[in-house]
C-alpha positions as CSV (number, residue, x, y, z in Angstrom):
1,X,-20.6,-3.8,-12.8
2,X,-21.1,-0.3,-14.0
3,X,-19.1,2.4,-12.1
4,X,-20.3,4.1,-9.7
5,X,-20.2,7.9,-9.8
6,X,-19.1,10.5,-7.6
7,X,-21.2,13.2,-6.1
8,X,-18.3,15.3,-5.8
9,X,-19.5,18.9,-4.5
10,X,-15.9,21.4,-3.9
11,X,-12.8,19.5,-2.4
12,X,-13.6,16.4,-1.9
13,X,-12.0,13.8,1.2
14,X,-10.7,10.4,0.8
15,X,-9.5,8.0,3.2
16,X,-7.1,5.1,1.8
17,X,-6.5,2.1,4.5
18,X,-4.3,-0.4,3.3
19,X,-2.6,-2.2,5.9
20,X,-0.2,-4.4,4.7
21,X,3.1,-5.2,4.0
22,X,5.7,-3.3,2.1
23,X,5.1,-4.3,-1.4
24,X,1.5,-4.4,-1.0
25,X,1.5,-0.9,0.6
26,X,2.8,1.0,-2.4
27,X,0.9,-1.1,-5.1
28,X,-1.9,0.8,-4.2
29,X,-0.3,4.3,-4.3
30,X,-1.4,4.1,-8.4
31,X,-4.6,4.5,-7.2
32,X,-4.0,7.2,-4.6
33,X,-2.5,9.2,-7.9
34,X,-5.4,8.7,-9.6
35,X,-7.7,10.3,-7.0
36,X,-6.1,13.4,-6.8
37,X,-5.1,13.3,-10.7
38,X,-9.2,13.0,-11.2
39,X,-9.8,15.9,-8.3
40,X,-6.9,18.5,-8.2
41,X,-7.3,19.8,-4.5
42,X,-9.2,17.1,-2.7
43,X,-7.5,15.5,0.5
44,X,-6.2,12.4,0.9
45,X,-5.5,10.5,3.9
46,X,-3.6,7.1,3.9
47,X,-3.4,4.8,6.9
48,X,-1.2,2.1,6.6
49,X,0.6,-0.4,9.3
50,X,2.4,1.5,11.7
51,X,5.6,-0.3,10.3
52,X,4.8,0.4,7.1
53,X,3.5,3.8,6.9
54,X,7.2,5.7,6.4
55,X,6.9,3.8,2.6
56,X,4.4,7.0,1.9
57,X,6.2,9.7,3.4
58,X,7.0,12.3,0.8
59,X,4.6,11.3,-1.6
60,X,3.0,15.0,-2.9
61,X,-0.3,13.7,-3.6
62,X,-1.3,12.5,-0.1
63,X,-2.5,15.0,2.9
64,X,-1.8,12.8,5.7
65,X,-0.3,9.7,6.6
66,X,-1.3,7.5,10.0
67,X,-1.2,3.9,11.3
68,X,-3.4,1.7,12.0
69,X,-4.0,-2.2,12.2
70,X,-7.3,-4.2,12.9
71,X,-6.6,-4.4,16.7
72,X,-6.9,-1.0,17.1
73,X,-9.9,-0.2,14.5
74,X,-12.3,-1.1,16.6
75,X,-11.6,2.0,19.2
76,X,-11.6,4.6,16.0
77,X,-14.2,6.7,14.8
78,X,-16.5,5.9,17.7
79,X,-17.2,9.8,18.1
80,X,-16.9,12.8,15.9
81,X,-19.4,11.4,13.2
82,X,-18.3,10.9,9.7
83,X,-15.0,13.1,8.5
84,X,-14.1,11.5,5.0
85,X,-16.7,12.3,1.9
86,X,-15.1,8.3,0.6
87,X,-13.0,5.7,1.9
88,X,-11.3,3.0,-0.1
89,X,-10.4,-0.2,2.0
90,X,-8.1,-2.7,0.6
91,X,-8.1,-6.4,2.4
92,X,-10.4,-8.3,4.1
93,X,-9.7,-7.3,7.6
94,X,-13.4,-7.1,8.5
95,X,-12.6,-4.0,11.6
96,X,-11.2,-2.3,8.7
97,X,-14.0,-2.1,6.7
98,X,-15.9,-1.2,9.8
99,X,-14.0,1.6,10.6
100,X,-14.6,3.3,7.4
101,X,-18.2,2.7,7.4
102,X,-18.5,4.6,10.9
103,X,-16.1,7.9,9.2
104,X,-16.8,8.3,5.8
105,X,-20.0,8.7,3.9
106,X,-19.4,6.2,1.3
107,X,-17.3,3.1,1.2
108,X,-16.1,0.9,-1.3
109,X,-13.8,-2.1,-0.8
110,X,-14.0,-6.0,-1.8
111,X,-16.6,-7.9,-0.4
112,X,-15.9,-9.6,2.8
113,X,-17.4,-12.4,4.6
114,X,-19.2,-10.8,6.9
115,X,-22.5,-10.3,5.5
116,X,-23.9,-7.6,8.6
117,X,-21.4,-5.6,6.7
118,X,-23.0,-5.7,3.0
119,X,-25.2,-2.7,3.3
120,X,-22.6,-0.2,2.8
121,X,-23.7,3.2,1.4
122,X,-21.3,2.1,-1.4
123,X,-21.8,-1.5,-2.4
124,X,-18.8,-3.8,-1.9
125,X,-16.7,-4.9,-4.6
126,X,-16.0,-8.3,-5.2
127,X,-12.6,-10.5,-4.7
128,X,-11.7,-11.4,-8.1
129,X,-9.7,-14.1,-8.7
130,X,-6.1,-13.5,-7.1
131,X,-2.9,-14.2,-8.8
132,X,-4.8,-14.1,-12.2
133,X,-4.9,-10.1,-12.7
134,X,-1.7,-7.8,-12.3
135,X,-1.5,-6.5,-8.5
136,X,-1.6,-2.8,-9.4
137,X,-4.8,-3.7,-12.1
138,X,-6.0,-4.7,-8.8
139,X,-6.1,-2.1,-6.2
140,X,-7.1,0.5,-9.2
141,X,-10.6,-1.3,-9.0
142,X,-11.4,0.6,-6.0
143,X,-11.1,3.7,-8.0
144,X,-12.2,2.6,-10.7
145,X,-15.5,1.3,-8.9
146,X,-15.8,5.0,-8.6
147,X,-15.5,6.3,-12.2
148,X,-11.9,7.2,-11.6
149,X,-9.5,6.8,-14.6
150,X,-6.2,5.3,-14.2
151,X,-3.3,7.8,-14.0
152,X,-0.4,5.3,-15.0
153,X,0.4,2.3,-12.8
154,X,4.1,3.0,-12.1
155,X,4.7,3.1,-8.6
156,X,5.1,6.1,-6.1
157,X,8.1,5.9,-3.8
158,X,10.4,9.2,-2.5
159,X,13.9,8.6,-1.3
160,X,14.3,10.9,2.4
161,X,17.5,12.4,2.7
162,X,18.1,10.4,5.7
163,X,17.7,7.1,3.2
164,X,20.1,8.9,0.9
165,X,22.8,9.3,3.4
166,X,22.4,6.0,4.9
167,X,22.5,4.4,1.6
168,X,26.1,6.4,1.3
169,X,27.4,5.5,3.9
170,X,26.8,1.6,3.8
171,X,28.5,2.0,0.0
172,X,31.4,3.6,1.6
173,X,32.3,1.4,4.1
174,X,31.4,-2.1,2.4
175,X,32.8,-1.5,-1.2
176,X,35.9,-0.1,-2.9
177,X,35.7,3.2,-4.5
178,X,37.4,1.9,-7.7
179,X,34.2,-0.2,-8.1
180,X,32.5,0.2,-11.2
181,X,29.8,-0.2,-12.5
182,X,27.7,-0.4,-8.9
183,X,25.0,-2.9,-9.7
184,X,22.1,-3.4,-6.7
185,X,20.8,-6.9,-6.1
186,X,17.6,-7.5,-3.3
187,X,18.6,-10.7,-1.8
188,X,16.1,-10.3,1.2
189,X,13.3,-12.4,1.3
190,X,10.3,-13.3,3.7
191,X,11.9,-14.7,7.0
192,X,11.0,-18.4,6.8
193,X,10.4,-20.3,3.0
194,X,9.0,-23.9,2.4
195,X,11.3,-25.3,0.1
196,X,10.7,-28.1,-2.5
197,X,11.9,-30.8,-0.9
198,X,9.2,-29.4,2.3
199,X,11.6,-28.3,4.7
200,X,11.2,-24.8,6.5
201,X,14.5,-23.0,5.9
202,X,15.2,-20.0,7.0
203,X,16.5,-17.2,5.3
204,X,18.8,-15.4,8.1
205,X,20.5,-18.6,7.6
206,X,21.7,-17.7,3.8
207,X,25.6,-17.3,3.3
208,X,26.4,-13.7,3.4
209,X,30.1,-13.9,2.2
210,X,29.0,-16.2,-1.1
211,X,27.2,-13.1,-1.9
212,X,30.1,-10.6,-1.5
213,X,32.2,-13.3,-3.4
214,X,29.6,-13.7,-6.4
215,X,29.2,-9.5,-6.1
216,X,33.0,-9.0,-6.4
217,X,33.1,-11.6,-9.6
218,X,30.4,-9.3,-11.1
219,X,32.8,-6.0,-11.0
């Protein structure tokens, strides 16, 4: 499907709503840089989860940054007509998609299976085939659905000072000084995992000590 272009008249708005979890959330902040990379000066809103949201704070390229979740689309954007020039929904969380269509003049997202919501000003996007097409490749189809180029796919994530100190202070009271080099491992995981044998384990349950042991071999 050919792009679609922009009819882009002074500073144009954009509303990004990707409510999801962590990783998810800043796969799509590529696409957010593209935006304001293609239109130096527009505004850009992102709403995320409310308990994912903080993942954007800091990021220069982004106006505003809210919450919201599919529960409580439904009551947004009832009044005050449409505020957002485009909106880019990622998911299938059909209140979502709803939500943009009542606040921004055109809309583009994947298609979902709701077919009262086809006639979009913008014509929905179609899935594509997931876990055959790199994630970030992904979410830059919104903006590429509207002419956008791609300004890099690396990801956009600022430390806060408060992260910074925290981070400092964990290192200081959990490992020697003399420690060197300081190599960082993620060992956390999704709460529950089926395992091979197709058994529900959980992963609170994993031994933290046999990690500091296998860490303190590492130094």
């Amino acid at each position: 499907m050919r792009p679609w272009r922009l009819n882009v008249c002074g500073s144009p708005s954009f509303l990004f709503i990707n409510v999801a979890r962590i990783g998810d959330t800043l796969l799509a902040t590529p696409a957010m840089r593209a935006i304001t990379s293609a239109y130096p000066g527009c505004h850009v809103t992102a709403l995320a989860h409310p308990k994912r949201a903080e993942v954007l704070h800091g990021l220069p390229f982004l106006g505003h940054i809210g919450g919201i979740t599919k529960n409580t689309a439904p009551w947004r954007g009832l009044l005050g007509g449409r505020r957002y020039d485009y909106a880019l929904v990622y998911g299938f969380d059909e209140a979502l998609v709803a939500y943009a269509l009542r606040v921004a003049g055109s809309v583009v997202a994947f298609r979902q299976r709701n077919e009262a919501l086809k006639p979009a000003p913008l014509p929905l996007r179609g899935r594509g085939a997931r876990g055959t097409e790199n994630a970030v490749a992904r979410c830059l189809r919104l903006t590429t659905a509207l002419g956008i180029p791609a300004a890099g796919r690396r990801l956009a994530y600022r430390v806060t000072p408060h992260e910074t100190a925290a981070a400092h202070a964990r290192l200081a009271a959990e490992v020697s000084a003399e420690a060197s080099p300081l190599i960082g491992m993620n060992v956390a995981t999704f709460r529950r995992k089926y395992s091979a044998a197709g058994r529900w384990s959980s992963s609170a349950n994993w031994p933290r000590a046999s990690l500091r042991n296998g860490r303190a071999r590492m130094y």
